[in-house]
N, C-alpha and C positions, 0 to 999 in steps of 0.2 A: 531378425524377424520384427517388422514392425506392426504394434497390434494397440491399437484406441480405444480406452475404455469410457464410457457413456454412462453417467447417473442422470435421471429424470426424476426430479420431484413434484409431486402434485398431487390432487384430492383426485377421490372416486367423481367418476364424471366427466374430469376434465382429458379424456382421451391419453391418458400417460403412456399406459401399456401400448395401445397404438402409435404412438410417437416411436415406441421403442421401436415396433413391427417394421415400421414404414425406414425409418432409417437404415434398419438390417438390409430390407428389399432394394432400397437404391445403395447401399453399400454391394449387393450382391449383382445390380444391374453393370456395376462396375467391373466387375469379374474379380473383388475381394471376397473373403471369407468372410460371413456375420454370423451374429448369435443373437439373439431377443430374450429377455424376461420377464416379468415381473416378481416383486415381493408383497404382497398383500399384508396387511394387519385386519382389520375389521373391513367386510368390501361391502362398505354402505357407500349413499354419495355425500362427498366432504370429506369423508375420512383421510386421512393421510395416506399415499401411493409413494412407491417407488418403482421406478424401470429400469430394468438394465437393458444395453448392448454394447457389444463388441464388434471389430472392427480390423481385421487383419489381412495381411501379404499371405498371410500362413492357414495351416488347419488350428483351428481353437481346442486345446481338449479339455479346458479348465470351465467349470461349471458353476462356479462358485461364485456370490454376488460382490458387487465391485466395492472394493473398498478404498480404495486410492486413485480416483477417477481423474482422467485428462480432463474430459469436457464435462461440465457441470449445468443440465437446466432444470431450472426452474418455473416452474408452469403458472406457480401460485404465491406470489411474494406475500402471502398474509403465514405462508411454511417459515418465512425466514427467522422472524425471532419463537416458535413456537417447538421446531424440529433442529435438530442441530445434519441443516444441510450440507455445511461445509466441511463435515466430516473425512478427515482423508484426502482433503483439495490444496493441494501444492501450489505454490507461487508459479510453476510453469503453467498451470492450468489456464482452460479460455471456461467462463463462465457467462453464461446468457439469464439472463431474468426475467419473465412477463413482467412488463408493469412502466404507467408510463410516467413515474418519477423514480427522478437518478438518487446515484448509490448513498449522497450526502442525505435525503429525503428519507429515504428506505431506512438509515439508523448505522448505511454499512461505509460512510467512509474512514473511519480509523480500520475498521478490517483490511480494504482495499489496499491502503498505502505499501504493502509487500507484495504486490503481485503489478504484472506488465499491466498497462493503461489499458494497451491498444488489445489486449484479450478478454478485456468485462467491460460489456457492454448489458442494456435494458434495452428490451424492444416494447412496446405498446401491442402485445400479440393479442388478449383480448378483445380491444379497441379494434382492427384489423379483423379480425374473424367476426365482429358484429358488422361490420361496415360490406364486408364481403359474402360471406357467410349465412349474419343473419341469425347467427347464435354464437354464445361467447364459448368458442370453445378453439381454446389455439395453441392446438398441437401443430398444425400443419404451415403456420405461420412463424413458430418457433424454428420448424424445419425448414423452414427459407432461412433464415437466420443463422443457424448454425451452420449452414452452407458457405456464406458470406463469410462470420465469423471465422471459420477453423480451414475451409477449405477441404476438408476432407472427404467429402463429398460435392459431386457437381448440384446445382441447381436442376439440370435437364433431369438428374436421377432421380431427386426430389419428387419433382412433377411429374413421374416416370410412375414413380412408387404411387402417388396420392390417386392415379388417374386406375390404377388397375385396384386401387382398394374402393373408392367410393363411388358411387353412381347418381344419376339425375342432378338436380342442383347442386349438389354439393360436391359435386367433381368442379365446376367450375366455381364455385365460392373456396374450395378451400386450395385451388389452384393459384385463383386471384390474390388470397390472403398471403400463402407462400413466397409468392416474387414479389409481391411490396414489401414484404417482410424482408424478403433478402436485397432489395434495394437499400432500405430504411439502415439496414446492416452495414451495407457496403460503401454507403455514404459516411456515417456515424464513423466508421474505420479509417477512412480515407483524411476526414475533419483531423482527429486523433494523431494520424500519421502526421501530417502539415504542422498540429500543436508541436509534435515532437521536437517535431525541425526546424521551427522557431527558437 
């Protein structure tokens, strides 16, 4: 049985829980098994969020929140020195970060140097949900990105999910933010790969 476990980090506000939703939904557009969470501590906005989801060939019966997570994101790169995000995050893991400076910037390249290149990437998702969107709020733009990134999901599912959750502008703002995000992904990965093979 193969089954993907999903950590989301981020503040009240920044759409976490949603991220987790919308993922479940296009994992489920697929004809996999999903599961959505959250874990709350104080649900003011800023405050620290976490979201789960799961991701399987199978029936899920386990309930319990993720501790040793495949795909790791990060919504709010200001969680990274304050939260201990990388709690339970293995060298196979893929890890996405908002933020549009790399991991030497952020404080995280001696972390990095044990885990695969081409699985941790930073996307500018913020940046991206302003430009499209219209407010910074980039859940939906991480989800193009982890699409790119992990492959575990299609793109079409993505956009599948985002289109039956939001309505009026923001169906097309955070459609738009999405696939630039999963381009910006898919290129970044591709660069990476060529590095390699150098």
């Amino acid at each position: 049985m193969s089954t993907t476990e999903v950590r989301i980090h981020g503040r009240g506000g920044q759409g976490v829980v949603t991220a987790a939703e919308l993922l479940s939904v296009a994992a489920f557009t697929e004809g996999r098994h999903a599961q959505a969470f959250p874990s709350f501590g104080s649900e003011r906005t800023g405050a620290p969020v976490v979201s789960f989801c799961r991701i399987s060939d199978a029936v899920i019966r386990t309930r319990e929140p993720i501790v040793a997570p495949d795909v790791l994101i990060v919504q709010d790169a200001t969680l990274l020195h304050q939260v201990n995000v990388f709690e339970g995050f293995g060298p196979d893991g893929y890890l996405l970060i908002n933020s549009a400076r790399g991991f030497a910037e952020l404080g995280l390249a001696e972390f990095t140097e044990g885990f695969r290149p081409e699985r941790l990437l930073v996307v500018p998702a913020t940046e991206l949900a302003r430009e499209h969107l219209g407010r910074p709020v980039p859940n939906a733009a991480l989800l193009g990105g982890f699409a790119a990134l992990t492959g575990i999901v299609g793109l079409k599912s993505v956009l599948s999910a985002i289109s039956g959750r939001f309505h009026g502008p923001a169906v097309e703002g955070n459609l738009a933010a999405a696939t630039v995000a999963y381009e910006f992904v898919r290129a970044e990965r591709e660069e990476l790969a060529g590095a390699q093979a150098d």
